[in-house]
Biopython code that builds the backbone (N, CA, C, O; Angstrom):
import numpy as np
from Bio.PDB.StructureBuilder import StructureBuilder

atoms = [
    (1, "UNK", "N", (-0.968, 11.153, -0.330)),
    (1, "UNK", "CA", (-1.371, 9.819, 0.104)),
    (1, "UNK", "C", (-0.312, 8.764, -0.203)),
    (1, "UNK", "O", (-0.187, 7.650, 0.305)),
    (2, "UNK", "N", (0.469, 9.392, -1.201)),
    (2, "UNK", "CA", (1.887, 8.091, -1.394)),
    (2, "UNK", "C", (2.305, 7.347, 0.016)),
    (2, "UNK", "O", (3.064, 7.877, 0.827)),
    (3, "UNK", "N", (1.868, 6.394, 0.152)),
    (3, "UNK", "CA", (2.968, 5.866, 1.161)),
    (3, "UNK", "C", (2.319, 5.384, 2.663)),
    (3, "UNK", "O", (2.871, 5.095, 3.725)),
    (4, "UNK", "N", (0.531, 5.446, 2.150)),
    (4, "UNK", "CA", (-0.163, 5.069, 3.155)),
    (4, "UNK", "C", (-0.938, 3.930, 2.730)),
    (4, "UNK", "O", (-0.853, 3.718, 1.520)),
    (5, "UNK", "N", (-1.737, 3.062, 3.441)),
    (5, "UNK", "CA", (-1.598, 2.052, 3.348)),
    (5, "UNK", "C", (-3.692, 2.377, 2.756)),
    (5, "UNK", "O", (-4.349, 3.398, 2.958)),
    (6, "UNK", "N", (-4.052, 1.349, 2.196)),
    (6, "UNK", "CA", (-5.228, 1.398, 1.194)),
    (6, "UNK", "C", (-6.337, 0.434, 1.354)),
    (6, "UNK", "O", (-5.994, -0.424, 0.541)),
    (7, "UNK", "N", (-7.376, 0.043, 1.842)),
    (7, "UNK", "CA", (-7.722, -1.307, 1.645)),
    (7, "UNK", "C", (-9.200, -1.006, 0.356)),
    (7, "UNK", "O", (-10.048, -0.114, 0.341)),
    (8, "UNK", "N", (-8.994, -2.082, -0.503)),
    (8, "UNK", "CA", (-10.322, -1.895, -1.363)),
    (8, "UNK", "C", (-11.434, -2.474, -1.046)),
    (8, "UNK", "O", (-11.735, -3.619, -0.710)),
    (9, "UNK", "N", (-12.269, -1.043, -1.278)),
    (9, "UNK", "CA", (-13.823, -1.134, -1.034)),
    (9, "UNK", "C", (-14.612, -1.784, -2.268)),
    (9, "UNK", "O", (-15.697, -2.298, -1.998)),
    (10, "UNK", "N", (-14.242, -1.806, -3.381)),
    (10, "UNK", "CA", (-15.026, -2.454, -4.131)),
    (10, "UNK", "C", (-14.187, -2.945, -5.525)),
    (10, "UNK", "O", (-13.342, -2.374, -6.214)),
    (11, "UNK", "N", (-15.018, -4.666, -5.628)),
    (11, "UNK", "CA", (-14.386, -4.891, -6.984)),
    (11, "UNK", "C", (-14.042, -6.552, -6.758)),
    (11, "UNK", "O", (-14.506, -7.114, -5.765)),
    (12, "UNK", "N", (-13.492, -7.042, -7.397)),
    (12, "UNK", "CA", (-12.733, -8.591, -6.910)),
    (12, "UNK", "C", (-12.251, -8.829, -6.099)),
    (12, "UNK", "O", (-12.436, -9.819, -5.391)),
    (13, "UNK", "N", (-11.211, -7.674, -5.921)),
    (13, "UNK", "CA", (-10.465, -7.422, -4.400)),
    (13, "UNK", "C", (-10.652, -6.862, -3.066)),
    (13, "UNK", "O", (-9.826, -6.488, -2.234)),
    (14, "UNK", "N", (-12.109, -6.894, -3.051)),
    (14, "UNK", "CA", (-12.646, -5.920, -2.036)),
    (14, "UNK", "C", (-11.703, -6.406, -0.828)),
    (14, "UNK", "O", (-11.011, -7.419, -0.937)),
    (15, "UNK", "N", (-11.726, -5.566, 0.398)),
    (15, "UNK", "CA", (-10.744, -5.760, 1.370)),
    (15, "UNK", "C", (-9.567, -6.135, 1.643)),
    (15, "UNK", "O", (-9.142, -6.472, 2.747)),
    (16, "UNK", "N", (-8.790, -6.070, 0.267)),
    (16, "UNK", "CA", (-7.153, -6.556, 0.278)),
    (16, "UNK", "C", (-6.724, -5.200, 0.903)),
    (16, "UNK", "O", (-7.431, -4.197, 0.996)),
    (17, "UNK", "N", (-5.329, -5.361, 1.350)),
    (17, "UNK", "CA", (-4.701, -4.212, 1.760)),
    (17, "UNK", "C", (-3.428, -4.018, 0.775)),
    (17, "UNK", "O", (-2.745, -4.855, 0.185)),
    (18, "UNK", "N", (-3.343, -2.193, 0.828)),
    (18, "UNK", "CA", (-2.077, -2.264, -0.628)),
    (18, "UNK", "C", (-1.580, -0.985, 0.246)),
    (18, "UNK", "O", (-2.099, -0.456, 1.229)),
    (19, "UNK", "N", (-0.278, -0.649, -0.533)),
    (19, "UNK", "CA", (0.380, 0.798, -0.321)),
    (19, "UNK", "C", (0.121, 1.440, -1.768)),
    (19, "UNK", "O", (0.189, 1.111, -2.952)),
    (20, "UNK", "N", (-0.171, 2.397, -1.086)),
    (20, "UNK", "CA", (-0.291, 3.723, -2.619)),
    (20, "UNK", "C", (1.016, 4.153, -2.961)),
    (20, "UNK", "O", (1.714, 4.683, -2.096)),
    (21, "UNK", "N", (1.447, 3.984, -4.156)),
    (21, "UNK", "CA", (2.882, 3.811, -4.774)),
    (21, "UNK", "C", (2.489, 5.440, -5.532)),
    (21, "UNK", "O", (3.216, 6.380, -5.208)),
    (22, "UNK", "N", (1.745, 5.604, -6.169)),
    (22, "UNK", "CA", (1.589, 6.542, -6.807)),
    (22, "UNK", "C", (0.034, 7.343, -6.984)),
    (22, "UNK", "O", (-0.957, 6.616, -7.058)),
    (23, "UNK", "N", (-0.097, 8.466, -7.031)),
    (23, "UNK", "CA", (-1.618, 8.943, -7.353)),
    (23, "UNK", "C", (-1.307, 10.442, -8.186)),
    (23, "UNK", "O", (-0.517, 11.386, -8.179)),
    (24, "UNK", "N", (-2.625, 9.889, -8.955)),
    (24, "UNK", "CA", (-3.417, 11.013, -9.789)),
    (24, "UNK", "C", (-4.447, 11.567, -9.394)),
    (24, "UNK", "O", (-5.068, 11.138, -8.422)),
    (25, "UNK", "N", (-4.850, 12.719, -10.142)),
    (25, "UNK", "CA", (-6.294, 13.344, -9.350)),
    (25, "UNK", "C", (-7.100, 12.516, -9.194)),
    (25, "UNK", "O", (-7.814, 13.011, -8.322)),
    (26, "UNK", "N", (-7.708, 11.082, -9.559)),
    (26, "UNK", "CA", (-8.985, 10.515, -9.978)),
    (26, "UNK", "C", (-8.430, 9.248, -9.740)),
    (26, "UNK", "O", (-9.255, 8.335, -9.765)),
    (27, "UNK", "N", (-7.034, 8.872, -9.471)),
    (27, "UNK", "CA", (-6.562, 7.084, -9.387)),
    (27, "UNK", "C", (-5.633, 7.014, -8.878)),
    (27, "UNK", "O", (-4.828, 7.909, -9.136)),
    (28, "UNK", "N", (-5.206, 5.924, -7.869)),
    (28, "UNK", "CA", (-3.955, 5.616, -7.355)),
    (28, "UNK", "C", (-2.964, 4.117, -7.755)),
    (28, "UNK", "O", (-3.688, 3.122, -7.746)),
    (29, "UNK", "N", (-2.238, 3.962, -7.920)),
    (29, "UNK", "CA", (-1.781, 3.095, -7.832)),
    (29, "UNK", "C", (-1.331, 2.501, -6.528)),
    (29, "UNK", "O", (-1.031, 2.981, -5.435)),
    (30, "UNK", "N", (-1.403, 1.008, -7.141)),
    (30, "UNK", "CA", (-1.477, -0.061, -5.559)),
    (30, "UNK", "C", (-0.341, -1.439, -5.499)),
    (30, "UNK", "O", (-0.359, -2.432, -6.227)),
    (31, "UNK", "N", (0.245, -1.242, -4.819)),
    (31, "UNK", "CA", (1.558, -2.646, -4.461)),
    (31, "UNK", "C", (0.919, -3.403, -2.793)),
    (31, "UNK", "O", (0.492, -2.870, -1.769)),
    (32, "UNK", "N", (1.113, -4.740, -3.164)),
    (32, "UNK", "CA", (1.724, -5.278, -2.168)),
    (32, "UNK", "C", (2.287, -6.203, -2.172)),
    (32, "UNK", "O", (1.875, -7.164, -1.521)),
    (33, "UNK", "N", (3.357, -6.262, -2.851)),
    (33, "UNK", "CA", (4.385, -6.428, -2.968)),
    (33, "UNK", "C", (4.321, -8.157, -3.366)),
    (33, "UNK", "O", (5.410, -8.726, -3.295)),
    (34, "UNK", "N", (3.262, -8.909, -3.727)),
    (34, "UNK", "CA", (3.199, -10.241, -4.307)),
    (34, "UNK", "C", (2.050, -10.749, -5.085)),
    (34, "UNK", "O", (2.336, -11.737, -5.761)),
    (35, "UNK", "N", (1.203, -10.465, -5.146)),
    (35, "UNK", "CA", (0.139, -10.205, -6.560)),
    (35, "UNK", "C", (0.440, -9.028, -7.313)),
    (35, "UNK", "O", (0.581, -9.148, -8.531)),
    (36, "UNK", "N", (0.587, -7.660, -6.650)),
    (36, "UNK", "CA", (0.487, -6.370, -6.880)),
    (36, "UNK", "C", (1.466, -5.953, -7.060)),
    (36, "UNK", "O", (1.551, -5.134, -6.145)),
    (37, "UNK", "N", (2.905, -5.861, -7.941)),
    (37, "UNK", "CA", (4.255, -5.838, -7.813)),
    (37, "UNK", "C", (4.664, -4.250, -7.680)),
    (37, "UNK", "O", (3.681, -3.528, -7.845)),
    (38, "UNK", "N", (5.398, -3.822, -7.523)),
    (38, "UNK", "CA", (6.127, -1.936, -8.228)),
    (38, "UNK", "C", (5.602, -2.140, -9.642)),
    (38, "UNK", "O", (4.545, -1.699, -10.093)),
    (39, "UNK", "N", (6.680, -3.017, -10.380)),
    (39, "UNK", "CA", (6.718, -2.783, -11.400)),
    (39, "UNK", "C", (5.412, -3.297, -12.245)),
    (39, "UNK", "O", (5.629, -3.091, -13.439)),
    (40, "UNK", "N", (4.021, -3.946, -12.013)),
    (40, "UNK", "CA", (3.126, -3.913, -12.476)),
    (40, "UNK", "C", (1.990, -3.763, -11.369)),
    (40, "UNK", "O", (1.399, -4.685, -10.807)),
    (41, "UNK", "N", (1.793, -2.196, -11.154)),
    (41, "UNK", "CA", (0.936, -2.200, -10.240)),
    (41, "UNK", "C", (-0.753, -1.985, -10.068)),
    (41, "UNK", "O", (-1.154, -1.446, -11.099)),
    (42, "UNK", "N", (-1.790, -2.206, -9.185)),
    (42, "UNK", "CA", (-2.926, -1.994, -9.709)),
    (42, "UNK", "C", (-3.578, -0.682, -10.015)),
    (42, "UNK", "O", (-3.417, 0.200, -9.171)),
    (43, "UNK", "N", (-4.085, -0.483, -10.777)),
    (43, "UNK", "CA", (-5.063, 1.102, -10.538)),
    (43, "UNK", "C", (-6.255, 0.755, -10.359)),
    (43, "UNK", "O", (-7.016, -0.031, -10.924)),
    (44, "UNK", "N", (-6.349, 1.703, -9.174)),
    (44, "UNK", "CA", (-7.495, 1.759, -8.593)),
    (44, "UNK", "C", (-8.536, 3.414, -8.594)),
    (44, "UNK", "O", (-7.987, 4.447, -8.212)),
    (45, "UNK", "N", (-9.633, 3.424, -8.941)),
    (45, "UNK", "CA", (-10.235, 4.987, -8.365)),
    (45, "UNK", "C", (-10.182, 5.110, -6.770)),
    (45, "UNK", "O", (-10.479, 4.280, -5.910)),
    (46, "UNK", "N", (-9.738, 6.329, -6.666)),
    (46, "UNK", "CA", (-9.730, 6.867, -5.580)),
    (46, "UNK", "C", (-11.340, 6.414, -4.583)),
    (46, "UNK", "O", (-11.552, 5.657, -3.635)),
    (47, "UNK", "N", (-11.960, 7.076, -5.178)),
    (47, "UNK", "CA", (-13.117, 6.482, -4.142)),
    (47, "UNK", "C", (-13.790, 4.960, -3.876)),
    (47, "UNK", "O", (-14.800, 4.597, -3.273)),
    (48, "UNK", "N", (-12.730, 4.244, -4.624)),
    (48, "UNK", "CA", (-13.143, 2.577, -4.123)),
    (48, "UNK", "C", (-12.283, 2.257, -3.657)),
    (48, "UNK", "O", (-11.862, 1.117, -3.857)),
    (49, "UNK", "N", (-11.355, 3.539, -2.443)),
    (49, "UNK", "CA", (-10.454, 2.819, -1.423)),
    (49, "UNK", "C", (-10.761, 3.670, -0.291)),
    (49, "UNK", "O", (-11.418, 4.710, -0.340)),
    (50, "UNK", "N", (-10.117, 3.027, 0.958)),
    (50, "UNK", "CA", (-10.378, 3.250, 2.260)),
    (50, "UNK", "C", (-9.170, 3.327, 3.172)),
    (50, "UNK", "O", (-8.755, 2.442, 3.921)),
    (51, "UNK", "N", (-8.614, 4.705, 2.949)),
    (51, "UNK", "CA", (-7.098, 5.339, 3.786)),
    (51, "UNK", "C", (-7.306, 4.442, 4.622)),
    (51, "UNK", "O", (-8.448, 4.077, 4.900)),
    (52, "UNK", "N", (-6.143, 3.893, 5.208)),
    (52, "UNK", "CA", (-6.137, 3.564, 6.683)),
    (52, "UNK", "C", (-4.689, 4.627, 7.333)),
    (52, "UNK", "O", (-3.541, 4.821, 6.934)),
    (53, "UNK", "N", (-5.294, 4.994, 8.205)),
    (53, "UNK", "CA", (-4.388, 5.730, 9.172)),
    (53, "UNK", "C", (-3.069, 5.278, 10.341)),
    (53, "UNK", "O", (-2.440, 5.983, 11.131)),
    (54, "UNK", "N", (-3.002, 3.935, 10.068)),
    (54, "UNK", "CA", (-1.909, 3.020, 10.796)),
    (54, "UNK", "C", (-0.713, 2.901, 10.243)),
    (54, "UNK", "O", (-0.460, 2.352, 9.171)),
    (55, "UNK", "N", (0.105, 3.472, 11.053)),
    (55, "UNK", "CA", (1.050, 4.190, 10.530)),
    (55, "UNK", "C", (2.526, 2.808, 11.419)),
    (55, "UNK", "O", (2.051, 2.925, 12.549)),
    (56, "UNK", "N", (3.316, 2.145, 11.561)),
    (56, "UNK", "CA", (4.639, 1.248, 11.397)),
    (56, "UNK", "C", (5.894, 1.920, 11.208)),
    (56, "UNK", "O", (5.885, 2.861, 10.414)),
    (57, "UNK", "N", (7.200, 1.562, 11.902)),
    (57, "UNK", "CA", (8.143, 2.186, 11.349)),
    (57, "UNK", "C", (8.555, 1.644, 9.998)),
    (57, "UNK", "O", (9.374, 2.215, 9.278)),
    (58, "UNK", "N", (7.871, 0.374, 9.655)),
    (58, "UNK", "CA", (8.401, 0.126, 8.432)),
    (58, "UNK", "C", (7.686, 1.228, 6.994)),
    (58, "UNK", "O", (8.080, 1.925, 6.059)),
    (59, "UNK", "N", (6.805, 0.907, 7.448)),
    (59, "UNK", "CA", (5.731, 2.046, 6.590)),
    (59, "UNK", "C", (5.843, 3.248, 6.294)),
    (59, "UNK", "O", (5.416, 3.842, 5.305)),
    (60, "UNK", "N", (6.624, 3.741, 7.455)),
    (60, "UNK", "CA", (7.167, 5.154, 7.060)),
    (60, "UNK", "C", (8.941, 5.111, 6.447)),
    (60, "UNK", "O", (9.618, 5.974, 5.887)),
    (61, "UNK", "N", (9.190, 3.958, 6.786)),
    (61, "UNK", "CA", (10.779, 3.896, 6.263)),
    (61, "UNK", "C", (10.091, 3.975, 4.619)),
    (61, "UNK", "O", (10.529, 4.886, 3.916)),
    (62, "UNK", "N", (8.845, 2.875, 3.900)),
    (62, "UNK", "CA", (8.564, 2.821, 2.659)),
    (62, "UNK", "C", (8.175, 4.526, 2.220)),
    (62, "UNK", "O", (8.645, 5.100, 1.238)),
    (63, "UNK", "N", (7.376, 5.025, 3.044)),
    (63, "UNK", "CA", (6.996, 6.342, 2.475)),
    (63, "UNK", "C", (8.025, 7.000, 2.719)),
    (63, "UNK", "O", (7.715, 8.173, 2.511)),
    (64, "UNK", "N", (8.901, 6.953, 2.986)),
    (64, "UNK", "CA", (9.953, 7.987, 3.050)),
    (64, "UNK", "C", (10.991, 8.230, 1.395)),
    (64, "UNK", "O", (11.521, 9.174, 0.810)),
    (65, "UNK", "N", (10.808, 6.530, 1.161)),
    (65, "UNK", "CA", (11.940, 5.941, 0.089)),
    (65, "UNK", "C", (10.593, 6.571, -0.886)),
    (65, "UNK", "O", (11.107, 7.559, -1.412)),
    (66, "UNK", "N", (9.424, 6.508, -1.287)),
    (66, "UNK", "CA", (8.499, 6.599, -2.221)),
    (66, "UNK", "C", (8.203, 7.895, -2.210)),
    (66, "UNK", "O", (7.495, 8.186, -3.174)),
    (67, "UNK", "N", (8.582, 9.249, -1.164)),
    (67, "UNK", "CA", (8.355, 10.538, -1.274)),
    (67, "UNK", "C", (9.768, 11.184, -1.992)),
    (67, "UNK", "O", (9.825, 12.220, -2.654)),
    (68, "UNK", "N", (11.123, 10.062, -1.590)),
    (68, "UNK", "CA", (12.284, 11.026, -1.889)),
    (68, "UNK", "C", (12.821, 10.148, -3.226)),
    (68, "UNK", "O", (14.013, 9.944, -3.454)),
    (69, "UNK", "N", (11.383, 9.531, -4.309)),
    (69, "UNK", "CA", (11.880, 8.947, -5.699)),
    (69, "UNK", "C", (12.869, 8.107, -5.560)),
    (69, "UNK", "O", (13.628, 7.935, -6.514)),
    (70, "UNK", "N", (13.117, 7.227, -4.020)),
    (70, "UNK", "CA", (14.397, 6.086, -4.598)),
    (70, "UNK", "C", (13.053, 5.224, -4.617)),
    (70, "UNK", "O", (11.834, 5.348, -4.497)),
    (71, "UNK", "N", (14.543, 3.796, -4.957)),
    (71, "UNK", "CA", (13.442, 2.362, -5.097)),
    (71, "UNK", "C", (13.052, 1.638, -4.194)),
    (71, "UNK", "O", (13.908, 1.353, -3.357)),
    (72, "UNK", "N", (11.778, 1.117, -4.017)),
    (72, "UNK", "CA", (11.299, 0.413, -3.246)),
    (72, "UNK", "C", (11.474, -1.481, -3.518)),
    (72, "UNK", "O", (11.166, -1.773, -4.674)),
    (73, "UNK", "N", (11.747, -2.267, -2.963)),
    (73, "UNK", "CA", (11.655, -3.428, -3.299)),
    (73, "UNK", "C", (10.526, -4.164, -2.960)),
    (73, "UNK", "O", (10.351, -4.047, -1.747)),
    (74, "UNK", "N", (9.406, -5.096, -3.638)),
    (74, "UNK", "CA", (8.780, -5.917, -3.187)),
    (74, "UNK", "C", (8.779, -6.769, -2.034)),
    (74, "UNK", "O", (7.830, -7.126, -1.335)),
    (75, "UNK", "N", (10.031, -7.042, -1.951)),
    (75, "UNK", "CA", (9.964, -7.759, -0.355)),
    (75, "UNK", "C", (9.812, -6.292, 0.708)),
    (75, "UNK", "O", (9.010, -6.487, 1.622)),
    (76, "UNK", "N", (10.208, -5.435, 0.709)),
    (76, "UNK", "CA", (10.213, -4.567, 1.870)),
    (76, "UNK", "C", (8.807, -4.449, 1.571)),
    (76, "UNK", "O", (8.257, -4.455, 2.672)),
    (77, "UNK", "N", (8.085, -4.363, 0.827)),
    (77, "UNK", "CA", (6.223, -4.297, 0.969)),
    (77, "UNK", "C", (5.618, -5.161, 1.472)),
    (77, "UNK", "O", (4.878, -4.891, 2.418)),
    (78, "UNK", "N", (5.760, -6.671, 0.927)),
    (78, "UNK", "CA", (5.671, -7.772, 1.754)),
    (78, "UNK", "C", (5.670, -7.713, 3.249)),
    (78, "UNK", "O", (4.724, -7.889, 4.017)),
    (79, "UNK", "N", (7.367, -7.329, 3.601)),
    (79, "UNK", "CA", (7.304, -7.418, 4.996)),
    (79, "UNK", "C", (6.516, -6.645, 5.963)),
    (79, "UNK", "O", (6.010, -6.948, 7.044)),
    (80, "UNK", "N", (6.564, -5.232, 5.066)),
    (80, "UNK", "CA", (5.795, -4.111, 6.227)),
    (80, "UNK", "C", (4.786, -5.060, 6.513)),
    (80, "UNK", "O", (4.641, -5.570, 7.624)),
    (81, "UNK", "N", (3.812, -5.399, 5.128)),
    (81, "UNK", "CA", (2.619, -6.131, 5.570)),
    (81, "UNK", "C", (2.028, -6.751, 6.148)),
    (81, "UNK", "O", (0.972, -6.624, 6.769)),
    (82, "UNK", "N", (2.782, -7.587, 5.953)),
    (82, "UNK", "CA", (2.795, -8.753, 7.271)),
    (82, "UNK", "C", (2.819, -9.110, 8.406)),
    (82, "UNK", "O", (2.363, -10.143, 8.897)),
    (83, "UNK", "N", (3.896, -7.420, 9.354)),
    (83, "UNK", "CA", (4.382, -7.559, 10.191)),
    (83, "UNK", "C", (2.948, -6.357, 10.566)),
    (83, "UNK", "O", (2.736, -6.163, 11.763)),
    (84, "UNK", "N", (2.282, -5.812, 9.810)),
    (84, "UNK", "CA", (0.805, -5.169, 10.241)),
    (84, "UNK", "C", (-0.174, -5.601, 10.283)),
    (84, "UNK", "O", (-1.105, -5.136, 10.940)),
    (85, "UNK", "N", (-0.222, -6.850, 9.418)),
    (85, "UNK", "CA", (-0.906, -7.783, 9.587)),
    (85, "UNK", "C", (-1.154, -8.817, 10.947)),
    (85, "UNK", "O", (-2.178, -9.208, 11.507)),
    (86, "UNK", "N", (-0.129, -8.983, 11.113)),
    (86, "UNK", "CA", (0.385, -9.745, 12.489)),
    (86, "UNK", "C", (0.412, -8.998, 13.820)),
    (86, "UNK", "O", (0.312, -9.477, 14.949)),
    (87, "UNK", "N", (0.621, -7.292, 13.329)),
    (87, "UNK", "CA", (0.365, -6.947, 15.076)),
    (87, "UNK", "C", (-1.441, -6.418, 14.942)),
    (87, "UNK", "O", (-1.937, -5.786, 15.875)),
    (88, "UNK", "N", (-1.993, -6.652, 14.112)),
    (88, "UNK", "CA", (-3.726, -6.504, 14.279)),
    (88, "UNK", "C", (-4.156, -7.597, 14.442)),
    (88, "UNK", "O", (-5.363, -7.533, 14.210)),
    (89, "UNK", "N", (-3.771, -8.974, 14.816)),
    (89, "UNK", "CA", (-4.053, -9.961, 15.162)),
    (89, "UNK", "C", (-3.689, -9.989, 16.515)),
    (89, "UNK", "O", (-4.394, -10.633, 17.293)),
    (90, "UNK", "N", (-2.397, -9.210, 17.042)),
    (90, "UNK", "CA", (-2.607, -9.453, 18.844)),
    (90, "UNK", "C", (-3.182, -8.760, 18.955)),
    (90, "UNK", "O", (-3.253, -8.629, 20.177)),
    (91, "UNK", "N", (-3.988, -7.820, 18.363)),
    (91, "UNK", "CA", (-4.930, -6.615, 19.715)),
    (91, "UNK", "C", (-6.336, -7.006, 19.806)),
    (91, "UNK", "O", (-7.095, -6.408, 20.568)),
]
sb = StructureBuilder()
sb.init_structure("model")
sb.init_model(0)
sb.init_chain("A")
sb.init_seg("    ")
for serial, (resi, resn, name, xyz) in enumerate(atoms, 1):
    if name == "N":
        sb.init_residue(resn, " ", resi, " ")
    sb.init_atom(name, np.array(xyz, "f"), 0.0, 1.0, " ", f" {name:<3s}", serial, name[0])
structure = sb.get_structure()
């Protein structure tokens, strides 16, 4: 699931959207890249999130960098976001 995009089902943050930076059997960790940084990221249980299957070339440029252990920067999370954010607003 590294490298796909997350939205939370329950909690303070219900319905934010994050990328899964990292997972354990039972928790994932969550960036997006300006509340939610790399370097302090959220944990979340697995079952109080909701895969989304929308997949961006930026998104896969991030899962690519987050499957082959280089670094990811906060702004490149930001941007994917935004720019997925922005094309689910024209459709």
């Amino acid at each position: 699931m590294i490298g796909m995009l997350a939205a939370a089902k329950a909690g303070h943050d219900k319905d934010a959207l994050y990328i899964i930076i990292e997972e354990t059997d039972t928790s994932v960790w969550l960036a997006d890249g300006k509340y939610k940084t790399i370097e302090h990221p959220k944990r979340k249980n697995k079952k109080h999130i909701q895969i989304w299957k929308k997949q961006t070339p930026q998104l896969a440029a991030i899962r690519e960098k987050l499957l082959a252990g280089e670094r990811v920067k906060d702004e490149e999370i930001k941007r994917a976001m935004k720019l997925l954010v922005g094309s689910e607003l024209e459709e």
